[in-house]
N, C-alpha and C positions, 0 to 999 in steps of 0.2 A: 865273664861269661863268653865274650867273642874269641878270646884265645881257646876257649874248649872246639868250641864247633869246626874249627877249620882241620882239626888235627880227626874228629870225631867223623865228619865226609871223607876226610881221605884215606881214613882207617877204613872205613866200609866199605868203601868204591873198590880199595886193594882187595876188602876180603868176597867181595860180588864178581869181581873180575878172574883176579889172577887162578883162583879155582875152576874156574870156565876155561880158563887157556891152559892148565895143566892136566885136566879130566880124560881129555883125547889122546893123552898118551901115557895115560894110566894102562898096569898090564892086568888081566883078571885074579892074579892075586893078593896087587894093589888093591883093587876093586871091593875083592872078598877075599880078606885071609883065609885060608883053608886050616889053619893052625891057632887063631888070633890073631890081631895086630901085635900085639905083644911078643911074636915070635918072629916078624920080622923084623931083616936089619934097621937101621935109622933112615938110611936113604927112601927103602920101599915104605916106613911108618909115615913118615912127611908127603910123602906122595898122595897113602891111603886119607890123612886129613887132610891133603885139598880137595880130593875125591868127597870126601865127607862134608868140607864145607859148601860144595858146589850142591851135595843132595840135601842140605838143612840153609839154605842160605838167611832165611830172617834169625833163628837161633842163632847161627854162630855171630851175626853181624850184632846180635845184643852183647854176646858176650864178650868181643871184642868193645864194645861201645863200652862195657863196663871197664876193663883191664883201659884202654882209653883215659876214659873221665877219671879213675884209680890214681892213675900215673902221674896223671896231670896235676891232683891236685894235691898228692901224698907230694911230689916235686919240689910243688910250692911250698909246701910247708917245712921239706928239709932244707931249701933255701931261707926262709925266716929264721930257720933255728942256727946257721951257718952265719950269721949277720953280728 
């Protein structure tokens, strides 16, 4: 259980942070596609979801916290079967 946790605080902190540092130079149609997200390129998509995680910050920080705990323990278990 201690190996989850440290990976699971640093996973959060990156997804509470780095969306705070990237928001400010998000342009308004990062912000709000006028088209969808889905019509922009990859670079403005990735932008628009730190913008988004920065305006859902406990949502996204669960579902990271799941994809997290996921990783971790599917991991382990393709390491037992690799044994």
């Amino acid at each position: 259980m201690n190996d989850i946790i440290g990976p699971i605080i640093v996973a959060v902190l990156i997804n509470l942070i780095l969306p705070q540092i990237v928001k400010p130079f998000a342009s308004e149609d990062q912000i709000t596609p006028p088209n969808g997200a889905h019509n922009l390129n990859y670079f403005d998509q990735l932008i628009h979801m730190f913008v988004h995680h920065a305006q859902v910050p406990i949502t996204s920080s669960i579902i990271v916290v799941v994809i997290v705990v996921a990783s971790i323990l599917l991991g382990k278990i393709l390491n037992n079967m690799m044994k």
